[in-house]
Residue frames relative to the residue before (quaternion, step in Angstrom):
aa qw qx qy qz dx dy dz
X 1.0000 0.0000 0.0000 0.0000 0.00 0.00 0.00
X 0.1820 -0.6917 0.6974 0.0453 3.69 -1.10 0.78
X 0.1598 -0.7975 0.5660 0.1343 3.40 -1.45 0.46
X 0.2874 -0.7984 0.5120 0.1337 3.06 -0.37 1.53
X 0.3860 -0.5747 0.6855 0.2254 4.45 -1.40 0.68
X 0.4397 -0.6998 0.5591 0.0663 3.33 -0.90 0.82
X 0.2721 -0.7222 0.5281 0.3543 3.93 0.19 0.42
X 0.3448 -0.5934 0.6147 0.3887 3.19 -1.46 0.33
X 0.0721 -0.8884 0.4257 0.1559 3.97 -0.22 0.23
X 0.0055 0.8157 -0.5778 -0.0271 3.18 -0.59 1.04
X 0.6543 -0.5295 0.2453 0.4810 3.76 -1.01 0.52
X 0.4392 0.8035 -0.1469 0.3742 3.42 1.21 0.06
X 0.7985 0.5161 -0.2076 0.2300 2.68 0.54 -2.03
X 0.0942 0.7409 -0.6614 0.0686 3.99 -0.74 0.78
X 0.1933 -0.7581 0.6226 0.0173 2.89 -1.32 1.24
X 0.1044 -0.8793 0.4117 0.2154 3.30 -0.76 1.03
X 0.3973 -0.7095 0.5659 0.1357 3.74 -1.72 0.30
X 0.6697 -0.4666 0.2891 0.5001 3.48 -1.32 0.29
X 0.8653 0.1814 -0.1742 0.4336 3.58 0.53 -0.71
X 0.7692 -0.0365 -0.1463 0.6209 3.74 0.92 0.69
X 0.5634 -0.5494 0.5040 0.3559 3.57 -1.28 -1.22
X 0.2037 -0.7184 0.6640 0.0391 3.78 -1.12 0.31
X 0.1762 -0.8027 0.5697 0.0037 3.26 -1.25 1.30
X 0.0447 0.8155 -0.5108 -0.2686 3.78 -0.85 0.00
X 0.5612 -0.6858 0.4415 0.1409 2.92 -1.34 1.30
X 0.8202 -0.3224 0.0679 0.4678 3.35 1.28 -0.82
X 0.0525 -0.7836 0.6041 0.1351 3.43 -0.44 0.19
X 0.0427 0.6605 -0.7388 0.1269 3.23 -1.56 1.49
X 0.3724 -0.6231 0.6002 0.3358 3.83 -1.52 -0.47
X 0.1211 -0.7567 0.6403 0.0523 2.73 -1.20 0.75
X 0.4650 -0.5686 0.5597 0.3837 3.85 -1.25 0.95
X 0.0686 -0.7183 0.6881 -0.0757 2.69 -1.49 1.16
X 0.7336 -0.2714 0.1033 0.6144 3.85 0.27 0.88
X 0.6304 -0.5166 0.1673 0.5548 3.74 0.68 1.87
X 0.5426 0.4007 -0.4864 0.5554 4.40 0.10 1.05
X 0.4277 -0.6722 0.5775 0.1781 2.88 -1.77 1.19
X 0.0532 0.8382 -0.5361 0.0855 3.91 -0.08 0.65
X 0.4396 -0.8013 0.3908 0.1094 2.91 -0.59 2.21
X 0.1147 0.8371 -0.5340 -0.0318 3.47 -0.96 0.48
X 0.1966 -0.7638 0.6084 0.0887 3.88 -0.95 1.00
X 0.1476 -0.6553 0.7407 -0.0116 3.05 -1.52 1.13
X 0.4941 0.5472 -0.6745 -0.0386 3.08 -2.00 0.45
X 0.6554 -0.5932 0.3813 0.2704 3.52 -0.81 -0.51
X 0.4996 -0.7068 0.4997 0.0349 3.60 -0.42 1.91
X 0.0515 -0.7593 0.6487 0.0022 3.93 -0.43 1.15
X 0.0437 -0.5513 0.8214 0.1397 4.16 -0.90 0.66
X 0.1405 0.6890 -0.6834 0.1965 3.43 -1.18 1.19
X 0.7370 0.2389 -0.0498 0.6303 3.85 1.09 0.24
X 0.3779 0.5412 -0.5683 0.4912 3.82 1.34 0.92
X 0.3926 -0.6914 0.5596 0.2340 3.47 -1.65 0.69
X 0.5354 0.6934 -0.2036 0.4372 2.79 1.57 0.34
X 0.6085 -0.5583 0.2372 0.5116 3.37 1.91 -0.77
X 0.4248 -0.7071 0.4746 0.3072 3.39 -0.84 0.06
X 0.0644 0.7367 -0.6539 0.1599 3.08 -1.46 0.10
X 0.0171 0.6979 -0.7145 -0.0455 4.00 -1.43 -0.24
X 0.0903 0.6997 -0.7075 -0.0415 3.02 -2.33 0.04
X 0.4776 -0.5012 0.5834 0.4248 3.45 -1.72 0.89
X 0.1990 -0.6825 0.6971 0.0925 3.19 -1.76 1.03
X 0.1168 0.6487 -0.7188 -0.2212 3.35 -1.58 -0.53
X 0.2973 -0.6991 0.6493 -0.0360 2.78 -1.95 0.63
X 0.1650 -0.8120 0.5596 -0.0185 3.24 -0.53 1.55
X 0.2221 -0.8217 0.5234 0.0380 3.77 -0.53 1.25
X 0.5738 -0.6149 0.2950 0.4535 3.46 1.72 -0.71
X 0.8413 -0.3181 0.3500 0.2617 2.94 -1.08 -0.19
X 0.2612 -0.7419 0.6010 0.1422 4.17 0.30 1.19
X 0.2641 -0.6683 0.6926 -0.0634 3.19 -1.17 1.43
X 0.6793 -0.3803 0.3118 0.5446 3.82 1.08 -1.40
X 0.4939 -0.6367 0.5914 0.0302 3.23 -1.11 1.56
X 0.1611 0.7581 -0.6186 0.1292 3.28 -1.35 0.43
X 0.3578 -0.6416 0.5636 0.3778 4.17 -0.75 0.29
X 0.0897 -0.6229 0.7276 0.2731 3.30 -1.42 -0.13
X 0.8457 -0.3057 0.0913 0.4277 3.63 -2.02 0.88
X 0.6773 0.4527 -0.2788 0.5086 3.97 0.93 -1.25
X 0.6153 -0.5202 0.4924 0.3290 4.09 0.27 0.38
X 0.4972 0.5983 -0.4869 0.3971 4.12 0.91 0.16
X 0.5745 -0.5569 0.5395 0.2623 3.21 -1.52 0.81
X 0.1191 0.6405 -0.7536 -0.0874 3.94 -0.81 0.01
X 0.0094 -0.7110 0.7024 -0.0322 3.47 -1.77 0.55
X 0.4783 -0.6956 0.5348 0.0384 2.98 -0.81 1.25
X 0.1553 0.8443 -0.5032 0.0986 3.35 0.07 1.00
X 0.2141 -0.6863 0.6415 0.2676 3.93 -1.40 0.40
X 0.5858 -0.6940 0.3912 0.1492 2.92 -1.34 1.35
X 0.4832 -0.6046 0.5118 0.3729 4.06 -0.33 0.34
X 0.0418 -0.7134 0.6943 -0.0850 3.74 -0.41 1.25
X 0.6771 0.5003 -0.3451 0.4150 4.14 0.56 0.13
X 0.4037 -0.8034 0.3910 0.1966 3.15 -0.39 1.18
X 0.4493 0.7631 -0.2395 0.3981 3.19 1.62 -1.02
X 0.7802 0.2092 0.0842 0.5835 3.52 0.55 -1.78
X 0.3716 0.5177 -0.5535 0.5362 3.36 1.57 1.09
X 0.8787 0.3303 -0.1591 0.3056 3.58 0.59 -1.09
X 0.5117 0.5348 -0.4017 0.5394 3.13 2.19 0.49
X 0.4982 0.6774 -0.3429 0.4188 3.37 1.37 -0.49
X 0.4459 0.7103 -0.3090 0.4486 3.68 1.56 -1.25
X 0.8007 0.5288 -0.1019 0.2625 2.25 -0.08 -2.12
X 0.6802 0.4773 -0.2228 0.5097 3.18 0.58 -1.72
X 0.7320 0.4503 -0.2300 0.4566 4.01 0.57 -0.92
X 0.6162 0.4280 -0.3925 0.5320 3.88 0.97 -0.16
X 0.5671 0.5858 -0.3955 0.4229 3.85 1.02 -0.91
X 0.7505 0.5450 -0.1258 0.3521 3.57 0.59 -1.63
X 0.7749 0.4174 0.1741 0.4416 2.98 0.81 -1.79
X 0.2915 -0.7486 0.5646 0.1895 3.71 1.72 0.10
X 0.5980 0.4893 -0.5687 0.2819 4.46 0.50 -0.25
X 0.5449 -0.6332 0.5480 0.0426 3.35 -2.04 0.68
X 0.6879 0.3016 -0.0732 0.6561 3.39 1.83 -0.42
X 0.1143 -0.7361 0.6575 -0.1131 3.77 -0.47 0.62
X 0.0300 0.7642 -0.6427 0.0440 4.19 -0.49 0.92
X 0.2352 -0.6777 0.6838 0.1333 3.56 -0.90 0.13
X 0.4279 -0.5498 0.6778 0.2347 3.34 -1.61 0.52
């Protein structure tokens, strides 16, 4: 099990990196063969690489919610199992580029 922090998200929210910033649009679950399996979109900006520029819609797939809970500061933690099938890695893709217009998909 891994524990994923929950962003706090405002319309705002940008996080920067060494070579730009990355936003998230949302995180929600979605059933995925009767399991709730968390997943975050938004959209990665290289705007400050010496290398060039460029972006993409992303998503991120932490796994599978086991159980949620706050900790003392009002954040979300969620206990989550990580996708170890390769199978229902590449329907997961699939199922997340169709929906979700993103170009990048990561797994925990």
């Amino acid at each position: 099990m891994k524990k994923y922090i929950h962003q706090k998200k405002s319309d705002d929210t940008i996080i920067d990196t060494i070579s730009g910033y990355y936003t998230i649009e949302k995180e929600e679950s979605i059933d995925f063969k009767g399991r709730d399996l968390l997943c975050v979109t938004g959209m990665g900006i290289i705007d400050s690489s010496c290398c060039g520029v460029g972006g993409c819609r992303y998503a991120l797939v932490p796994g599978y919610v086991q159980a949620s809970d706050q900790d003392k500061n009002g954040s979300t933690i969620s206990e989550v199992e990580p996708v170890f099938s390769k199978e229902d890695k590449v329907e997961i893709i699939k199922i997340l580029k169709e929906q979700e217009a993103v170009t990048q998909v990561e797994f925990w």
